[in-house]
C-alpha positions in Angstrom: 100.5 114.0 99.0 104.2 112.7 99.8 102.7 109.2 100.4 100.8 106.7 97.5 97.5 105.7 99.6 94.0 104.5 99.2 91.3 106.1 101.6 87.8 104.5 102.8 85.6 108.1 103.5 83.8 107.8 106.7 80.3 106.4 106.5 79.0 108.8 109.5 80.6 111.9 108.7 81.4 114.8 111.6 82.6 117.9 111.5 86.5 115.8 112.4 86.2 112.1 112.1 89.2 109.7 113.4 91.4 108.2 111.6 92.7 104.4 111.0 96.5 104.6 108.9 97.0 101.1 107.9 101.0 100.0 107.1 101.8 97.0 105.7 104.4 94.5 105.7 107.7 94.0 104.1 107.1 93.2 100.4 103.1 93.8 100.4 101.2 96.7 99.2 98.7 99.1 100.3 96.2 96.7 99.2 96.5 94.2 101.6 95.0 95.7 104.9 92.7 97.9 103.2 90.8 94.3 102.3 89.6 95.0 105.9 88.6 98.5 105.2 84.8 97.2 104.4 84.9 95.4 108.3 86.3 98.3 110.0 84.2 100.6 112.2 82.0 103.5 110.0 83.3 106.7 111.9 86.7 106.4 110.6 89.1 107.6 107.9 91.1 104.5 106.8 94.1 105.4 104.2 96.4 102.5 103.7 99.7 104.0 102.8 102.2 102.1 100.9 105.7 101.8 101.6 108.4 104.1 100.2 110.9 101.2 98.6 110.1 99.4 95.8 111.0 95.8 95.4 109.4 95.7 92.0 106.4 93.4 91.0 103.8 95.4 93.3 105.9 94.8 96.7 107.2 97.5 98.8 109.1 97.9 102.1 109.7 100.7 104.9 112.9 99.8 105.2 115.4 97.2 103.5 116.5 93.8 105.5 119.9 92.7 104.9 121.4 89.5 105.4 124.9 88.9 106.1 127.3 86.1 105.1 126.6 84.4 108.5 122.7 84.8 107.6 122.5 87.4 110.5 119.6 89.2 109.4 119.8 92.8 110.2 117.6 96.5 109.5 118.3 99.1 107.5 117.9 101.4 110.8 118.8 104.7 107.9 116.0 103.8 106.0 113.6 103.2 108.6 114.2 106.3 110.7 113.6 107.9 107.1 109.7 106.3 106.7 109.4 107.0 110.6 109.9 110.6 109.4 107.8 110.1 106.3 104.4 108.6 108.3 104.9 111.5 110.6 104.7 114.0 108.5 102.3 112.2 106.6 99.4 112.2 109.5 99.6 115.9 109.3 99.4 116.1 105.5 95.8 113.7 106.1 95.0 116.2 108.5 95.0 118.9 106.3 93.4 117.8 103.0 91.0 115.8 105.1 88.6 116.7 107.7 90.2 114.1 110.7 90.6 114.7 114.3 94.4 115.4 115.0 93.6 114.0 118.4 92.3 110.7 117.5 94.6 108.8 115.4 95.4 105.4 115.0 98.0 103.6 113.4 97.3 100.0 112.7 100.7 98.3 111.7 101.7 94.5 110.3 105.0 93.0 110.6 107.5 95.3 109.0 104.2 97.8 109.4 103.7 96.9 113.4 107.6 97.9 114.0 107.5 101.2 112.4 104.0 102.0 114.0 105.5 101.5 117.0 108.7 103.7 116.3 106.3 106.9 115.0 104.1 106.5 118.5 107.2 106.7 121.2 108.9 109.3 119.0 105.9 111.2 118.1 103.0 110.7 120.8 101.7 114.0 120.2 100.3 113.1 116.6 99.0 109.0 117.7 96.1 108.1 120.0 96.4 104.4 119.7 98.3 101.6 118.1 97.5 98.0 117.0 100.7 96.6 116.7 100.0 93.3 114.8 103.6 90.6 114.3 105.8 92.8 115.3 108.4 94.3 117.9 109.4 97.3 119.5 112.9 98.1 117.6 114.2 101.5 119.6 116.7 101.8 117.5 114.1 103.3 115.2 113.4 105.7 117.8 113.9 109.0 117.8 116.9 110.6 120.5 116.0 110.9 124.0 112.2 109.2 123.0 112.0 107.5 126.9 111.4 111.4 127.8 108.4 112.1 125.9 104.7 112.0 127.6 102.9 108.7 126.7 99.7 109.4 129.4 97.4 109.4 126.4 98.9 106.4 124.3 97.4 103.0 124.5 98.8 100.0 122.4 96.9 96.7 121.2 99.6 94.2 120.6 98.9 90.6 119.3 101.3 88.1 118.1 100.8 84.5 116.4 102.0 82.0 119.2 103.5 80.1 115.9 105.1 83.0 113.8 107.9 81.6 111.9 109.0 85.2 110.5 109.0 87.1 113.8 109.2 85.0 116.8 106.7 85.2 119.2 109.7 86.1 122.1 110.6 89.3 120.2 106.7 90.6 121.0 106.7 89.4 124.2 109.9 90.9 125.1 108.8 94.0 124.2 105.4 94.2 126.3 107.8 95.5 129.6 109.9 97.6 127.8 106.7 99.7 126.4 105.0 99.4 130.1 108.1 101.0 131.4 107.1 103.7 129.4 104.0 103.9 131.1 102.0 103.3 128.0 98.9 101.4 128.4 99.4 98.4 126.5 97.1 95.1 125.9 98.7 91.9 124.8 97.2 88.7 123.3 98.5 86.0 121.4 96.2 83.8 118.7 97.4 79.8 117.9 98.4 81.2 114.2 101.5 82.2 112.4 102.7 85.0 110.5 99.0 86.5 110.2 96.4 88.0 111.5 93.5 85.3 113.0 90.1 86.1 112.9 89.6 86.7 116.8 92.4 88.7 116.5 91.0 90.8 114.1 87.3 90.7 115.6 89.2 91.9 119.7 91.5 94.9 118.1 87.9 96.2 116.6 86.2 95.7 120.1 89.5 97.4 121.6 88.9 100.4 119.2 85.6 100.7 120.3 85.6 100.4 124.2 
């Protein structure tokens, strides 16, 4: 396997059995969302990947972020075009070794983790049912060429943002609900009075969106 993971087995196993890929946030691990893996619903595969770039000490990113000497915080667009690649190829590696449904894949993203979740759906739609983009933003830099030209009839997004992030401001979500509609990707959006995190009712309405 290219990518260091943990994986919850199903609890109700079929003959294919969907799959949750958790992705976690700039300097985090693939610890920290799989916490969840207990409350998560019993069909599913959940693997927790971890990040390709080490920061030491047990933290990883997806990509680096720079700052410049006017504190202009910018993305290392190389690098995260490179773990776009690396989770795409990645779902079909978990698809082999493990008896999931190619069709029904979710990738449930944080921060740094929501971004690139949202980069691998519009430039690879064909291998991701559903997103739950959690304190992020749609970067299309991250994109893939020519990505407004693939078919997104299939995709749906849960987006939810803390109304008082103090990492990624709540604007940079909201901007990006209309560009993903534009795509004609069915996309839900809620905000929760929290701030970088994910609340409990935010938590408790992505696993009721999972199960509708």
């Amino acid at each position: 396997m290219i990518v260091h993971h943990l994986v919850r087995e199903p609890k109700a196993k079929k003959d294919k059995n969907p799959l949750l890929l958790l992705l976690h946030g700039y300097g985090s691990n693939e610890e920290d969302l799989f916490s969840f893996a207990t409350e998560l619903p019993d069909e599913y595969f959940i693997v927790s990947a971890r990040a390709p770039f080490d920061m030491m000490y047990g933290s990883y990113a997806w990509y680096a972020i720079n700052f410049d000497a006017d504190e202009n915080k910018f993305s290392d667009i190389v690098q995260a075009k490179q773990s776009r690649d690396l989770i795409a190829k990645f779902i079909d590696e978990l698809v082999l070794n493990y008896t999931i449904d190619a069709s029904n894949v979710t990738l449930v993203g944080f921060s740094q983790g929501c971004i690139l979740s949202y980069a691998i759906a519009v430039s690879y739609p064909e291998k991701v049912k559903r997103v739950v983009a959690m304190s992020g933003y749609f970067n299309s830099d991250i994109a893939t060429d020519n990505f407004q030209e693939n078919d997104y009839s299939t995709l749906k997004i849960f987006a939810s943002h803390g109304a008082v992030d103090q990492v990624i401001p709540v604007d940079w979500a909201r901007s990006s609900i209309p560009k993903l509609k534009e795509l004609g990707i069915a996309i839900v959006y809620k905000e929760y009075p929290v701030g970088h995190s994910v609340a409990p009712q935010n938590f408790f309405d992505f696993k009721n969106w999972l199960q509708q």
